[in-house]
C-alpha positions as CSV (number, residue, x, y, z in Angstrom):
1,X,127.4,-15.9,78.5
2,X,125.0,-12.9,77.7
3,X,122.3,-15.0,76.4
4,X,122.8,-16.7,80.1
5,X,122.2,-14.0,81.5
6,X,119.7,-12.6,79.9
7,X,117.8,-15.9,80.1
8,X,118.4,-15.6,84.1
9,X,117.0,-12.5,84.2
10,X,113.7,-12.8,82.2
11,X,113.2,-16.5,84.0
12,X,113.9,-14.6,87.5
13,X,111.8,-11.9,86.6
14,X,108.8,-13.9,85.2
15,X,108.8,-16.5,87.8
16,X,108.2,-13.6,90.4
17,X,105.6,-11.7,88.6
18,X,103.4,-15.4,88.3
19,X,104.2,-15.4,92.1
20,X,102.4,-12.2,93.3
21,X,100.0,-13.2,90.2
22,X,98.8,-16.1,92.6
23,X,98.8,-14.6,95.6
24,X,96.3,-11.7,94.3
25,X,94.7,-14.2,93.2
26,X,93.8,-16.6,96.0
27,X,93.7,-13.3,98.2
28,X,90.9,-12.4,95.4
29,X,88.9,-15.4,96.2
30,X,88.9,-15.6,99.1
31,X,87.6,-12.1,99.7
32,X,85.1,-12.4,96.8
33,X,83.7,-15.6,97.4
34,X,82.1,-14.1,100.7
35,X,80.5,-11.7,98.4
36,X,79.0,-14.1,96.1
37,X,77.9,-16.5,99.1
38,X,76.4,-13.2,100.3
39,X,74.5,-12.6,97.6
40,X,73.3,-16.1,97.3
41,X,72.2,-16.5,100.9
42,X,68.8,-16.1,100.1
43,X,68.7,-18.3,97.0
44,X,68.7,-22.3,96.9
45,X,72.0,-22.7,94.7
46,X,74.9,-25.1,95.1
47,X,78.3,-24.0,96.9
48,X,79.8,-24.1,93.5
49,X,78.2,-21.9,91.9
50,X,79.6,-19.0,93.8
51,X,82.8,-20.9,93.4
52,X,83.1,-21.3,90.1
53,X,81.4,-16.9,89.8
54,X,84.3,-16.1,91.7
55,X,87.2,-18.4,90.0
56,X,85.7,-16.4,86.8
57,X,85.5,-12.7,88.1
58,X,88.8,-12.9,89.5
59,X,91.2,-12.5,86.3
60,X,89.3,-9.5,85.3
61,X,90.3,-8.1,88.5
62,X,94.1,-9.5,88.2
63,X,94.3,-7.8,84.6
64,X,93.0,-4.4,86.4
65,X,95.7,-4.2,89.2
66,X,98.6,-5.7,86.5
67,X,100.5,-2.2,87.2
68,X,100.9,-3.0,90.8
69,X,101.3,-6.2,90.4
70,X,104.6,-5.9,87.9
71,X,105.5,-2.7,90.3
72,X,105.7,-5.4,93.2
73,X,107.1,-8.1,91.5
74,X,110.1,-5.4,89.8
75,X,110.5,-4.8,93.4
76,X,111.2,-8.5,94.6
77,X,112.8,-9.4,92.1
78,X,115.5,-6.6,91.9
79,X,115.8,-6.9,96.1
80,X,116.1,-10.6,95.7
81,X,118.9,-10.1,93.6
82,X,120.7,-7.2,95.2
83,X,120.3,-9.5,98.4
84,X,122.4,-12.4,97.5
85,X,124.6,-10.4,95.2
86,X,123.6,-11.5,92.1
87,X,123.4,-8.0,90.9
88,X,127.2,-7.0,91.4
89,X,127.7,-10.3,89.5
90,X,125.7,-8.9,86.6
91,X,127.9,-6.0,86.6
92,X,131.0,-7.8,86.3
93,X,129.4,-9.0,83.3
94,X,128.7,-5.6,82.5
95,X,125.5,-5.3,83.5
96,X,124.9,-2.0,84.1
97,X,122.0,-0.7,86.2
98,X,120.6,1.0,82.8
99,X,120.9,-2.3,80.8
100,X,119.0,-3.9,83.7
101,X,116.6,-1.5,83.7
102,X,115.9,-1.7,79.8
103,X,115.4,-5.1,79.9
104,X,113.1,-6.0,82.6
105,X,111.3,-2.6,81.5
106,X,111.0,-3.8,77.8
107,X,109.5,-7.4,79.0
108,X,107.0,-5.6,81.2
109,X,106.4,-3.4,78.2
110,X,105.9,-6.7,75.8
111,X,104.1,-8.6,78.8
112,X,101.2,-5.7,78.7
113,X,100.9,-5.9,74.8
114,X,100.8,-10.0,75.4
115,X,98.1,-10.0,77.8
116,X,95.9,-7.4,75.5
117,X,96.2,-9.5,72.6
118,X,95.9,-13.4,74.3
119,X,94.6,-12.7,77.7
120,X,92.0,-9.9,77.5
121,X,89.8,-11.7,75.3
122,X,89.9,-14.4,77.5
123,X,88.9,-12.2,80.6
124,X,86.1,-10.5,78.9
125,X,84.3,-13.4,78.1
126,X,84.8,-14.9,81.3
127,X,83.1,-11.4,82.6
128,X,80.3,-11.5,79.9
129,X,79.4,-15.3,81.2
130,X,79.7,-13.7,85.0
131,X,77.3,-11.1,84.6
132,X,74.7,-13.1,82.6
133,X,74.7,-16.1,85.0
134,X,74.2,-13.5,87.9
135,X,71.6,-11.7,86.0
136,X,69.8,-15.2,86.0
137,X,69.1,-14.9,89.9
138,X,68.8,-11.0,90.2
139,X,66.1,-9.7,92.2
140,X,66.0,-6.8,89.4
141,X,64.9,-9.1,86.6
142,X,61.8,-7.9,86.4
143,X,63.3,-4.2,85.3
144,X,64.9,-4.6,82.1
145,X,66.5,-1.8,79.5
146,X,66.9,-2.6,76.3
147,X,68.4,-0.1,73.2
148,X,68.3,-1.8,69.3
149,X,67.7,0.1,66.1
150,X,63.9,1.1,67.2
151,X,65.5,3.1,70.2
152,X,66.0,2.7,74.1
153,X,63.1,0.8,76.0
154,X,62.8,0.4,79.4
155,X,60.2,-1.8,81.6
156,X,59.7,-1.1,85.3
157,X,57.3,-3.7,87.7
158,X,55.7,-2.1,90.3
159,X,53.4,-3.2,92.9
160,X,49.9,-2.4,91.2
161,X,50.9,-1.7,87.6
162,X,53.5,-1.8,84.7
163,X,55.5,1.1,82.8
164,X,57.2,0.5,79.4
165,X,58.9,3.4,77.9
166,X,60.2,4.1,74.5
167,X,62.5,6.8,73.6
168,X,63.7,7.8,69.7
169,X,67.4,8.0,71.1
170,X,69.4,9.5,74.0
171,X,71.0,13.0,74.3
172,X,73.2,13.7,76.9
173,X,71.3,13.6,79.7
174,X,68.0,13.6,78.5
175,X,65.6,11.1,76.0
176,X,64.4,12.5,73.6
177,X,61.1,11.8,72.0
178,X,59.7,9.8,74.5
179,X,56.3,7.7,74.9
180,X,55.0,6.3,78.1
181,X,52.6,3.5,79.0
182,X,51.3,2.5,82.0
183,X,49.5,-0.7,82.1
184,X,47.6,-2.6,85.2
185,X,48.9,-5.8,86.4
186,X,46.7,-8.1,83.6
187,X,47.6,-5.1,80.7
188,X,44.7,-3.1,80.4
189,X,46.3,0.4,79.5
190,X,45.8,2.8,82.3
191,X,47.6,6.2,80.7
192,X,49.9,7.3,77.7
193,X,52.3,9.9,78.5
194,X,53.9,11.6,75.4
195,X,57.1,13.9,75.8
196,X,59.2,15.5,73.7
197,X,62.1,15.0,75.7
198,X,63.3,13.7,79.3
199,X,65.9,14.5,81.7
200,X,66.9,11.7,83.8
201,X,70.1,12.7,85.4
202,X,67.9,11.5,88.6
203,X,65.7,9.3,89.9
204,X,63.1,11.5,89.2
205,X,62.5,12.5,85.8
206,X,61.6,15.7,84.2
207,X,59.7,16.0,81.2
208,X,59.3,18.6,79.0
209,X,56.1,19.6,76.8
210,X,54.2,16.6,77.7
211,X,50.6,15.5,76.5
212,X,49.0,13.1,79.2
213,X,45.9,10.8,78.1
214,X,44.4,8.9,80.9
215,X,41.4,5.9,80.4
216,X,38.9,5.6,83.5
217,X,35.8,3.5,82.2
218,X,36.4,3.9,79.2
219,X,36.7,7.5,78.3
220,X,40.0,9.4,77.2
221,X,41.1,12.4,79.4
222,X,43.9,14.9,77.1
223,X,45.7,16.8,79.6
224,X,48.7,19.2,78.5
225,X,52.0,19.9,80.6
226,X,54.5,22.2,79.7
227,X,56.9,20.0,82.5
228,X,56.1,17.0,84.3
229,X,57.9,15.4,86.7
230,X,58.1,11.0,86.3
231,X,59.5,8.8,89.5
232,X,61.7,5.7,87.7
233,X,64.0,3.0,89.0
234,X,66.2,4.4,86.8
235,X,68.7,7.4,86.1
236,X,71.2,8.8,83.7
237,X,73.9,6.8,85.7
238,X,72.0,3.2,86.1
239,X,70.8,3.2,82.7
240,X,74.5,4.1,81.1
241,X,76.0,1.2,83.6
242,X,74.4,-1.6,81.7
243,X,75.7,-0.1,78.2
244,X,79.2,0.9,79.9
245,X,80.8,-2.7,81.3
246,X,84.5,-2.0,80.5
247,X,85.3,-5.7,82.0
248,X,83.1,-7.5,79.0
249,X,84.7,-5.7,76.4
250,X,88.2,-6.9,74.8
251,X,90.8,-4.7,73.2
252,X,90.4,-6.9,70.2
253,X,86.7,-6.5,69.9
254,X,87.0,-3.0,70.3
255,X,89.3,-2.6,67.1
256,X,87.5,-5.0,65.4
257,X,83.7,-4.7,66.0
258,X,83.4,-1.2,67.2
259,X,80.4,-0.6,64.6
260,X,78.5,-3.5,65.5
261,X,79.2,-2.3,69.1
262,X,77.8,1.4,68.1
263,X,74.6,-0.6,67.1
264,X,74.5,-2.6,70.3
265,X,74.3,0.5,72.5
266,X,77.7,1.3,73.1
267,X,78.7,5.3,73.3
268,X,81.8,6.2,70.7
269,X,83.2,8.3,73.4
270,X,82.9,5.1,75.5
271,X,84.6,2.6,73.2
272,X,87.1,5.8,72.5
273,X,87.6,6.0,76.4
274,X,88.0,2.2,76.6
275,X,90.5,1.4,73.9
276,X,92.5,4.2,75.6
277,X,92.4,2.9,78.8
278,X,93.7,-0.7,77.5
279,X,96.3,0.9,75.2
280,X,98.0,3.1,78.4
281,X,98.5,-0.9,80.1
282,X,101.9,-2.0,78.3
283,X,102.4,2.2,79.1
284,X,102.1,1.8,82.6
285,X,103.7,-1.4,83.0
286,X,106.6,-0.2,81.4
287,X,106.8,2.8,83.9
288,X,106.1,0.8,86.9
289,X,108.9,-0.9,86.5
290,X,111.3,1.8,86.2
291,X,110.3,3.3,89.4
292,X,110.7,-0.3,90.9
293,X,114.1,-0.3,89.4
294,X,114.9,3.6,90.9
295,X,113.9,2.4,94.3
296,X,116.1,-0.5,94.3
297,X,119.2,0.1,92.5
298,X,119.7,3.4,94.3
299,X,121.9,1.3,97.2
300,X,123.2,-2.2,97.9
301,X,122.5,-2.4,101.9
302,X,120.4,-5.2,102.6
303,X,119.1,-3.4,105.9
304,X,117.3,-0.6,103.6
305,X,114.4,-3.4,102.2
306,X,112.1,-2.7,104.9
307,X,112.4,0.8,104.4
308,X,112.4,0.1,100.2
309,X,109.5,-2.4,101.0
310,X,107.5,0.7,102.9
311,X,108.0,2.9,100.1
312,X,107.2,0.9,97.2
313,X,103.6,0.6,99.0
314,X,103.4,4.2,99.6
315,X,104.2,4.8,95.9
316,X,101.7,1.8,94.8
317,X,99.0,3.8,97.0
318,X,99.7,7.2,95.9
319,X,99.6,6.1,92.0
320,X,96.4,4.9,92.5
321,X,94.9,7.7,93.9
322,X,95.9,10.3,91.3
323,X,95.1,7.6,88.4
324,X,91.7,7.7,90.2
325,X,91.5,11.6,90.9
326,X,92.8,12.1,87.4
327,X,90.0,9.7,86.1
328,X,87.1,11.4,88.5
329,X,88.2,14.8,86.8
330,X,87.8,13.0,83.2
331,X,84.1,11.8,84.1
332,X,83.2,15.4,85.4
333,X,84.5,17.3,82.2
334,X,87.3,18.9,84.3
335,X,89.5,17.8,81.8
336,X,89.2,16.0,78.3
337,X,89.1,11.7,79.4
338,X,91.7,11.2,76.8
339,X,94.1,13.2,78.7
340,X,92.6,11.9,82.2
341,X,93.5,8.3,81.3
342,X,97.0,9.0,80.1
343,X,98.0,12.2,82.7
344,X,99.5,9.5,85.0
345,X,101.4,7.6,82.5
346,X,103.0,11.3,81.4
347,X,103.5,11.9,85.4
348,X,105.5,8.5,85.8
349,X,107.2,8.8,82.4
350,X,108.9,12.2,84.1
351,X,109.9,10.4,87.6
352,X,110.9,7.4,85.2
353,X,113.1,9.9,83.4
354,X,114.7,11.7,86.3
355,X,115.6,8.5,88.4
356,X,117.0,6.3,85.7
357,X,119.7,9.3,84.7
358,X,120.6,9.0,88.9
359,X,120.8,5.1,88.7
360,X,123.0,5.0,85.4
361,X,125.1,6.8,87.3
362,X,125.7,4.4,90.0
């Protein structure tokens, strides 16, 4: 009889997570797709290819909101059952709220390990091929950054010339060691800018100890700066974006490749920040679903699921903003990431606590 009922649970359960799965899903779509048509107005492309862009993108965005997701389908499912009595049934069976709780908390717990380990992969890739297809039609092609073993290079188009830069290797926010070439539109070199180092926490760069030489007809022109000041496409923030994709990366490459990543441009405290942030999932899932379970098995009226309903989004929306807050404090140095990324997973883990003692005693 247990293994019934343990097999009616998890089948309950998982049916209603796959569910709200699909409905985030074709609301995703649909929303997205008039972003990719959007973008694509301007360009002679088939309707399927923003189709089959957003059928891609989509997952990536699933695996992102999987702690809402599993907090509404906890939600459904326990109401569903409290509903049509199925969960005084479960008790006669001695099923107690705690038991209940373990067990749909454990499978949420397993799920999020699951979906690292099979699904994650599958969702990076499906990112990596979304970004390089729309890179394809970008309007930007013609600015490209680039960071190998020789350093970071950069290439800007403008309207009446070309700038390729070369730096040894960044530094925080600056570049350090860094050589600048302006070219006109059929190569000719116009100027060399050399600089011992570059701070491009803006738009408009500010270089340090710099040694100008200019060509007009022929003749060199030395001129010496002790700061200079560069407009560029590009900033600290742009620049770090195309090395900083957490949606092409999978847990599994992380643990596996992370030198080969270092190599490829990737920061350590980026790959440190990432593997963190996919490790705190089965974490989060796990809590999720106790507060689902608090909510729900705190009464048996039926006439308290709009009010339960109301709640649950309140909660959904409130988590997010502190996991955000708490993450915009980790990327301004406020506090250390590491503890940024998991401070809401120690914040639920306490409400967890609290309301599962009040709903083993009921």
């Amino acid at each position: 009889m247990n293994s019934i009922l343990l097999n009616y649970i998890l089948k309950g359960f998982l049916k209603d997570f796959l569910v709200v799965v699909t409905i985030f899903y074709c609301f995703g779509v649909i929303l997205n797709l008039f972003e990719e048509i959007e973008f694509f107005k301007n360009i002679e492309v088939n309707f399927l290819i923003p189709l089959m862009l957003t059928i891609i993108f989509i997952p990536g965005m699933i695996v992102k909101l999987l702690p809402f997701i599993i907090f509404i389908s906890s939600m459904w499912f326990m109401m569903k059952i409290r509903n049509n009595k199925d969960l005084l049934t479960l008790k006669v069976f001695g099923y107690s709220n705690m038991k209940i709780f373990f067990i749909l908390a454990l499978f949420s717990f397993i799920l999020g390990w699951i979906i690292l380990f099979a699904i994650n992969p599958i969702t990076s890739n499906m990112a990596t091929f979304y970004e390089k297809t729309k890179s394809n039609y970008s309007k930007d092609i013609d600015h490209l950054v680039n960071f190998n073993k020789n350093g970071l290079w950069i290439k800007e188009e403008f309207e009446n010339k070309k700038r390729i830069i070369s730096a040894e290797r960044p530094e925080g926010y600056d570049l350090i060691n860094l050589r600048i070439f302006h070219l006109s539109k059929d190569s000719a070199l116009l100027e060399n800018i050399f600089a011992e180092k570059a701070n491009i926490k803006e738009n408009t760069w500010k270089l340090k100890n710099v040694k100008v030489v200019r060509y007009d007809d022929g003749v060199q022109k030395n001129e010496d700066f002790e700061t200079y000041e560069l407009n560029s496409v590009y900033n600290f923030n742009k620049i770090n974006s195309l090395f900083k994709n957490f949606d092409t990366l999978s847990f599994l490459k992380i643990i596996s490749k992370k030198n080969g990543l270092l190599e490829s441009g990737y920061s350590e405290p980026f790959l440190k920040e990432s593997l963190h942030k996919m490790l705190s999932i089965p974490f989060f899932l796990f809590f999720m679903t106790a507060l689902a379970s608090i909510f729900t098995m705190n009464t048996l009226k039926k006439d308290d699921n709009i009010k339960l309903t109301l709640v649950g989004l309140t909660v959904c929306v409130l988590t997010f903003y502190f996991k955000d807050l708490s993450f915009a404090l980790g990327q301004t140095g406020r506090i250390p990431m590491i503890l940024a990324i998991w401070s809401p997973i120690i914040a639920l883990g306490f409400f967890a606590f609290i309301g599962v003692l009040q709903i083993n005693e009921k």
